[in-house]
N, C-alpha and C positions, 0 to 999 in steps of 0.2 A: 494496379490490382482492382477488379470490380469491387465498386459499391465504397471505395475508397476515399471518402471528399476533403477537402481541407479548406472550404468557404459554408461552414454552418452559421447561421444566425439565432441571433436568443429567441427571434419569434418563432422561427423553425420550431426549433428545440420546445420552445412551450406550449406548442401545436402538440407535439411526442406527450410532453406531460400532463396533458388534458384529454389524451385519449380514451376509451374505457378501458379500465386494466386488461381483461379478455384481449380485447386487438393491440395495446402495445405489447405483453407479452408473446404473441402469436408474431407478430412482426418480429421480436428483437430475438423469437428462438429459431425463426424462418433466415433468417440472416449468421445468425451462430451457426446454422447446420451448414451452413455453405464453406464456412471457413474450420470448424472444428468437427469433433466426434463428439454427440452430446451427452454420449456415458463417462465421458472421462472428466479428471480434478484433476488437474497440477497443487502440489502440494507441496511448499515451501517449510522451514522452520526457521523460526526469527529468534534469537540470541542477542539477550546486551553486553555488549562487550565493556561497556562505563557506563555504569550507569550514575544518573540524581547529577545536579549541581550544575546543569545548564544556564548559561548567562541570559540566553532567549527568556519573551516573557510571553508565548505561547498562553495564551488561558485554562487552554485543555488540559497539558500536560503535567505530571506531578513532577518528571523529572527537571525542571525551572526551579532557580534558587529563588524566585521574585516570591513564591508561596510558602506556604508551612503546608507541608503535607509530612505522612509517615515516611516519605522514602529518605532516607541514608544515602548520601553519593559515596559513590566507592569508586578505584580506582580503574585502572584499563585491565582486565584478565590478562594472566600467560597465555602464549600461544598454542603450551601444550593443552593447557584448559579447553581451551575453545578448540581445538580438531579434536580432543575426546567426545566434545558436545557434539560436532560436526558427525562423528563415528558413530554417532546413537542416533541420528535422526536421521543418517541414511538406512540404518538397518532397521528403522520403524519406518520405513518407506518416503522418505520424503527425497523428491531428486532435487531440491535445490536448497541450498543454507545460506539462509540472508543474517548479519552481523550491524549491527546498530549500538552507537555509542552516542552518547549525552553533552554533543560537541556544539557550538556556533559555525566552528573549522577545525580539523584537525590542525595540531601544531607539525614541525619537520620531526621532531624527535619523536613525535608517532608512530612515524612515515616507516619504518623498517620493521615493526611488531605488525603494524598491519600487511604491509606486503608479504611478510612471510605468513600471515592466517591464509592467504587469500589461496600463494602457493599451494598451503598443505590442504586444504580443502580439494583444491584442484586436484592434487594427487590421489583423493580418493575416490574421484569423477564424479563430483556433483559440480551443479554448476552453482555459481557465490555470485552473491550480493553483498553491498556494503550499503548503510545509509550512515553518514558525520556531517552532516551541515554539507556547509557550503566547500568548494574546492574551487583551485585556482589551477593554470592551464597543465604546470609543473605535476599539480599533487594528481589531478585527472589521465595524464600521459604514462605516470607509473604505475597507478594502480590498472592501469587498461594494458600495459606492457607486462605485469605481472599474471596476467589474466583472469582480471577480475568482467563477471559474464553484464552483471547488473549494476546500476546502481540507484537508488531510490532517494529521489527528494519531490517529495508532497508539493502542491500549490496550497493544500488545505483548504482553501474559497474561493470564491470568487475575488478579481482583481476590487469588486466594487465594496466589498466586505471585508475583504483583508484587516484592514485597518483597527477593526474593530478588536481583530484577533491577536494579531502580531505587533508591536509598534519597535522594533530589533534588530529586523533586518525585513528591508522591501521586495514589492512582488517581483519584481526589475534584476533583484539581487538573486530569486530563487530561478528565474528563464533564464539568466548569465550562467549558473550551472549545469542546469540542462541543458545549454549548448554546449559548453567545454565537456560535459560526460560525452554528448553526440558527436563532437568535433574528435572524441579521441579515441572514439570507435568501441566505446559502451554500449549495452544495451541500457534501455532508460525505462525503470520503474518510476511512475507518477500517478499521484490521482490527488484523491483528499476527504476531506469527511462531513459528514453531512448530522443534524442536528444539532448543529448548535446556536439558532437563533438565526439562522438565514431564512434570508426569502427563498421560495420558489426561484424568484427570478435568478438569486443568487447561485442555484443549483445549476439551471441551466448554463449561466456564464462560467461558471467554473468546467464544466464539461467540452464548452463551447470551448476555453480557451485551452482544455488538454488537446480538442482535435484539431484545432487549429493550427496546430505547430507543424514547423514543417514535415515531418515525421512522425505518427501518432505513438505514444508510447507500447512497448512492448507490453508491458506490465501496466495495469491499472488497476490499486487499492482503491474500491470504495470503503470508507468507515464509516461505523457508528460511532459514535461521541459515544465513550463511558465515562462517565462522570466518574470523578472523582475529589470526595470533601477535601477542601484546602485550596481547591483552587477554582478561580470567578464562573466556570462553566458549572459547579455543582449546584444543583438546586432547577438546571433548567427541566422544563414543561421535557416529559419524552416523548422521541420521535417518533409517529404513528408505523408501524412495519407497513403498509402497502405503500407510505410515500419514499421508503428505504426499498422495497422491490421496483417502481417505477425509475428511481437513481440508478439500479443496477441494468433494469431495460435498456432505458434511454442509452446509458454508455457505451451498451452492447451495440444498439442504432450506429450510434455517432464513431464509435472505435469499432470497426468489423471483424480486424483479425488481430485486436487485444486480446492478453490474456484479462479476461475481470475477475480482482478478488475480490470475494468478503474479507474482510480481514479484519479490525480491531470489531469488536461488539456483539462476533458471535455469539458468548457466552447468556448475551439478553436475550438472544432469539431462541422459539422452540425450534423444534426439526421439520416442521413444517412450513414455516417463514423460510429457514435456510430450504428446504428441497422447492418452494417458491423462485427464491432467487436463481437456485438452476435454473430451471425452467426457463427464466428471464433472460439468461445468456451468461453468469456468473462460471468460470468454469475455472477455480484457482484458491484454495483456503489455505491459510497458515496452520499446522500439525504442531501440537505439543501444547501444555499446560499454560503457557504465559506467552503475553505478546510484550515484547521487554518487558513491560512492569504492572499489565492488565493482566487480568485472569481471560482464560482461551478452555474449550471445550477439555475435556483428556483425549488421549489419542486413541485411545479401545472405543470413546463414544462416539467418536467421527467415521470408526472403519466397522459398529457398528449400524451407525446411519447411513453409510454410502451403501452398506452391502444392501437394507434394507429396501434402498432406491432405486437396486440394480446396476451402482455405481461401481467405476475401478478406478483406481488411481492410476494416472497417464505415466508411460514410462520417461 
């Protein structure tokens, strides 16, 4: 496919990020119009299916037992629970429902609650996502035999910064997943999040190593780090929004016919930051009040900023 690469370098990349905002932006919507329609928003809804009580020690996340935060772990929802949520976010318009649970890996005694969410989803023609950790070849094979469309596991940083963040499970451990997702004929939601004490350089290298892969993800979250108290990322410096609109350029650059979301951190940005980020190449938000356990825009104030931008949501 044109404009398609899979040999970026960090200096590359940091050439993009040193541009003036005016011509990265103008580059990275010259290249979105090629591959998309630039009125349109794919709009997913994200549901915790388990939430709190993660073994991971993630810094960011409240739902880790390693912190004291206010979240409660609760158990895995019914099935029926979760396709009623599913029933409400397609007829607030969202065509796709991504399902997130508070796992390292799911266990096998999962394995049959989940496959049937994915089913009933299916049945009411949206297309499904799942994000639980890690999978292995077995647990990958059946939820992609079930017909599950996506599945999302983050890099969160760079390979060079990792370290800093996770020490639980390695970068090694999260690209062995998104092989077996690829290997079982998923599509692969990937990205990661950006303020939390990385470099610049860091930025790039994480971008650098989603495009890198043999297959650029279908789906790419960028986040904003929302802090929250209780756990080691609260208190950082916040991230200035034009170096969070350059993240979303750049990705647009480097992933041509990505979908890019904003996704966690909306709720800090005005509608101006966000109707920025279009422009930049962003063409993909999460719909509904909570991003598993973050606060997310309402769904009346998203449809009416998109109407206000002359936006529709993509069928």
């Amino acid at each position: 496919m044109k404009n398609i690469r899979h040999d970026w370098t960090i200096s590359e990349t940091l050439a993009l990020f040193a541009l003036p905002l005016p011509e990265l932006i103008f580059r990275a919507q010259s290249v979105h119009r090629e591959q998309f329609n630039n009125a349109e928003i794919q709009v997913s809804t994200l549901l915790s299916i388990k939430t709190g009580g993660c073994v991971e020690d993630c810094k960011y996340c409240p739902q880790s037992s390693h912190y004291h935060t206010e979240l409660k772990a609760e158990k895995m929802l019914e099935v029926e629970r979760v396709l009623n949520e599913a029933q409400a976010a397609k007829a607030a318009g969202a065509s796709r429902f991504c399902m997130g649970a508070a796992w390292r890996e799911p266990k096998e005694r999962d394995m049959p609650a989940l496959l049937a969410m994915v089913r009933g989803v299916k049945d009411l023609g949206l297309e499904s996502c799942m994000t639980l950790g890690m999978l292995d070849e077995k647990q990958a094979g059946a939820l992609a035999e079930a017909g599950l469309d996506y599945y999302n596991h983050n890099l969160d940083t760079s390979p060079e910064y990792y370290g800093e963040i996770i020490t639980t499970r390695t970068y090694q451990e999260r690209l062995d997943t998104l092989e077996r997702v690829r290997s079982s004929g998923m599509k692969v939601c990937c990205g990661g999040i950006v303020g939390m004490g990385e470099s610049l350089t860091d930025r790039a290298s994480m971008l650098v190593t989603l495009a890198n892969l043999p297959e650029h993800p279908e789906s790419v979250p960028i986040n904003m780090l929302v802090q929250v108290e209780g756990t080691p990322m609260s208190g950082l410096a916040a991230l200035d929004g034009f170096d969070f609109v350059r993240s979303v350029a750049v990705a647009r650059l480097l992933m041509p016919a990505s979908y890019v979301r904003l996704s966690a951190g909306r709720e800090q940005m005005d509608e101006a930051l966000q109707a920025l980020c279009f422009v930049a190449g962003a063409n993909s938000i999460f719909y509904g009040e909570k991003l598993l356990t973050t606060p997310n825009p309402a769904i009346n104030d998203d449809r009416k900023m998109l109407e206000r931008l002359g936006m529709r949501l993509a069928s």
